[in-house]
C-alpha positions, 0 to 999 in steps of 0.5 A, a space after each residue: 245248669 241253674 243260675 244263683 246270685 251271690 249277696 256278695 253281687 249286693 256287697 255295698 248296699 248291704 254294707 252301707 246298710 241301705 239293705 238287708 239281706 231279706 231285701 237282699 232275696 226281693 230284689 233278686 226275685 225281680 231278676 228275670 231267669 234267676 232261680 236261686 240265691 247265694 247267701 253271704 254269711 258276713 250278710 246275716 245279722 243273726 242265726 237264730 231260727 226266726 231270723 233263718 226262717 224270714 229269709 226262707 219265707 222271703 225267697 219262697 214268697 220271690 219264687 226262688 231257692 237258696 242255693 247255697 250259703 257261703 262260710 268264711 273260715 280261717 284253718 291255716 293257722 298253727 294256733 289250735 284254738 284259732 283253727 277250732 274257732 274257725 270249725 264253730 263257725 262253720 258249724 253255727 253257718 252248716 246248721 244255718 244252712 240246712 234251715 234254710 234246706 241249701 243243699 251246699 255250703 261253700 268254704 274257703 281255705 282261709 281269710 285275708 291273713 298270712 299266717 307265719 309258718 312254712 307252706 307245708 304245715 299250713 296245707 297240713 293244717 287247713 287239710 286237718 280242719 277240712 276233714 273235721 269240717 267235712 263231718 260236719 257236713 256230713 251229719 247235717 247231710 249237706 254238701 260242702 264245696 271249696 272255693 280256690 279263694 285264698 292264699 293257702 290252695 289256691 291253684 286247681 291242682 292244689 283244691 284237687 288235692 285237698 278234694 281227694 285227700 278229705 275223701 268224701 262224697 259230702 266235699 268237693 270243689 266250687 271253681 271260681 275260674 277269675 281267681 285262676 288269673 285275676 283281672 287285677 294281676 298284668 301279667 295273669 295267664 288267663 289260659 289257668 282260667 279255662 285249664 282250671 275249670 276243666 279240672 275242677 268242674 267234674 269234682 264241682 258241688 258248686 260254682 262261681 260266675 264272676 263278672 268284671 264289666 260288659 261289652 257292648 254285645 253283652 259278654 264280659 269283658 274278661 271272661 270267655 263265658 261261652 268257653 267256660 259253659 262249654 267246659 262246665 257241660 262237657 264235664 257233666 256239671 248241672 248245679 248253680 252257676 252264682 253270680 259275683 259282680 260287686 259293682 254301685 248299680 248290682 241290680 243292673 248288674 246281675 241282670 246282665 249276668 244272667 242273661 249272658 249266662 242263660 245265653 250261653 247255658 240255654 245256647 249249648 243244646 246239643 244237636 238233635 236234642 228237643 226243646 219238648 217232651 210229648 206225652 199222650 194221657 187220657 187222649 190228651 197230648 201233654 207238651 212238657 218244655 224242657 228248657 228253662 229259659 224261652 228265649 236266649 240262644 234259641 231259633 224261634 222257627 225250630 221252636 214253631 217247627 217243633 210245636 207243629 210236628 208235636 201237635 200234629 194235623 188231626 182234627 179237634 186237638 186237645 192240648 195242655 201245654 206244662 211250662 213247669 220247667 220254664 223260668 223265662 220266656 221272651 216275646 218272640 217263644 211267646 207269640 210261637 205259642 200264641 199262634 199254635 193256641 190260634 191254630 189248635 181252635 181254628 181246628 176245633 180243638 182246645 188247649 190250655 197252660 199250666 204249671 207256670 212260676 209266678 214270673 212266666 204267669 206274669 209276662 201273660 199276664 202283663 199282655 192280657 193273655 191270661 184273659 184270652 187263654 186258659 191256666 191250671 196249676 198243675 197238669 193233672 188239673 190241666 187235663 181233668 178240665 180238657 176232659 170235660 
């Protein structure tokens, strides 16, 4: 799994004005470990292409993807016109989307209105307008992906139905299990928390993590996250987990939620599973990381462990050493790979780093390691320099 933050974590700044959605993208960058942005469309103050590609430019400058756009439309209504008012909105939205290459747009049911018809006809209603929707998607080759966020399908069986009845590979789910049983509701079961997850994570194109507040040891205070990561691995989810946590200090905010998220996400590696992938090319040993986060819900001893056994005993070792995968790295991973540089030379080998994202570049670089130690953009150019 991946870890976006929705513009909606950012709600009352943007609101107030004090910061765009480009801002928005620069200070989502400055989070550690978070690899993508979610992107409100009540945020957007325009949609024509210029506007669409400085925000593209802004979250490529911060090393980061826009996971997904979020489209906000009304279908339960027995008026027509309000229904057809809703789909050109969320096509004006998709083709925003796909400017800015998201490979998702989540969708809702419908706003904060309660239209006055029977419940039947506005599932009706809201079925019909999903379908024409979904056509949308399609042409643009986007996924589109349903948020149980308003009053018209709103329980995991309902979404499910919706899901099935469009009936196609361009619509699925996007859980937002808080919504299940909201923390604002006394007598809100929170077991249709977990129950709900479980069934909508396999039909799940995206997903939302949303905060209340934080307990001293750094879990929500609502939400069981190891519990929900569980259900979200178990059933084959691999796409973004987007922050929500609307709060006065969001950047403090959302940096906590990604940490507890990573902890939980980096923390379910399953038994016997490997932390690198050893390739042998050129007489050069390549060690690929596989995690994404160095760091969080790790056993740094198993980490040194499995770098030795890598790198082996044989004498003038060459070694590069891909961090392409890698978007966080903690101080404690970090000296690991100090210490297998040290070891390497000290029996007259060479190593070297490559593939590394501008953040994880800048942790070496913050500690002068970049002086002390050789980088390659890519491993190709890694392994040329090693075989010098």
């Amino acid at each position: 799994m991946k870890i976006a933050c929705s513009s909606w974590t950012f709600d009352i700044p943007i609101k107030a004005g004090k910061l765009s959605l480009v801002g928005f993208i620069e200070e989502a960058g400055r989070i550690p470990g978070l690899e993508a942005v979610e992107l409100l469309d009540r945020h957007f103050t325009s949609t024509d292409d210029a506007y669409l590609d400085s925000l593209r430019a802004a979250a490529e400058k911060s090393g980061l993807k826009v996971a997904a756009v979020a489209i906000c439309a009304s279908y339960g209504f027995g008026d027509e016109a309000a229904r057809r008012s809703g789909l050109e909105h969320v096509k004006r939205f998709a083709r925003a989307c796909k400017r800015l290459d998201a490979p998702c747009a989540r969708v809702t049911t419908g706003l904060y209105r309660k239209p006055d018809a029977d419940y039947e006809a506005q599932k009706a209603w809201v079925l019909d307008s999903l379908k024409a929707a979904t056509k949308i998607a399609a042409e643009l080759d986007l996924l589109f992906a349903l948020e149980n966020h308003d009053s018209v399908c709103k329980t995991a069986d309902e979404v499910l139905w919706l899901v099935n009845s469009v009936g196609s590979r361009h619509f699925g789910a996007c859980p937002d299990p808080s919504n299940f049983a909201p923390p604002s509701d006394p007598n809100a079961d929170k077991e249709l928390i977990y129950a709900g997850a479980e069934k909508l994570a396999p039909k799940s194109y995206h997903a939302h993590a949303k905060f209340t507040t934080f307990a001293d040891n750094g879990e929500d205070n609502y939400l069981d996250y190891r519990r929900l990561m569980a259900i979200y691995r178990n059933a084959g989810y691999e796409r973004y987990q987007s922050i929500e946590y609307r709060c006065e200090d969001p950047f403090t905010g959302a940096r906590k939620a990604v940490g507890l998220l990573a902890k939980h996400i980096g923390g379910m590696r399953a038994a016997g599973e490997r932390l690198l992938l050893l390739t042998v090319k050129g007489g050069v040993k390549v060690l690929t990381f596989q995690r994404r986060d160095l760091g969080m819900g790790m056993s740094v001893d198993a980490f040194i462990s499995e770098l030795r056994q890598a790198v082996g005993e044989e004498a003038k070792p060459r070694v590069v050493l891909n961090l392409e995968n890698v978007a966080y790295i903690s101080s404690g991973p970090m000296g690991a790979l100090i210490g297998l540089c040290k070891r390497v030379r000290a029996a007259g080998g060479e190593i070297c780093f490559c593939a590394l994202s501008p953040y994880v570049f800048d942790a070496f670089r913050v500690t002068k390691l970049h002086q002390v130690f050789e980088f390659h953009p890519s491993e190709e150019e890694a392994i040329q320099a090693l075989g010098k």
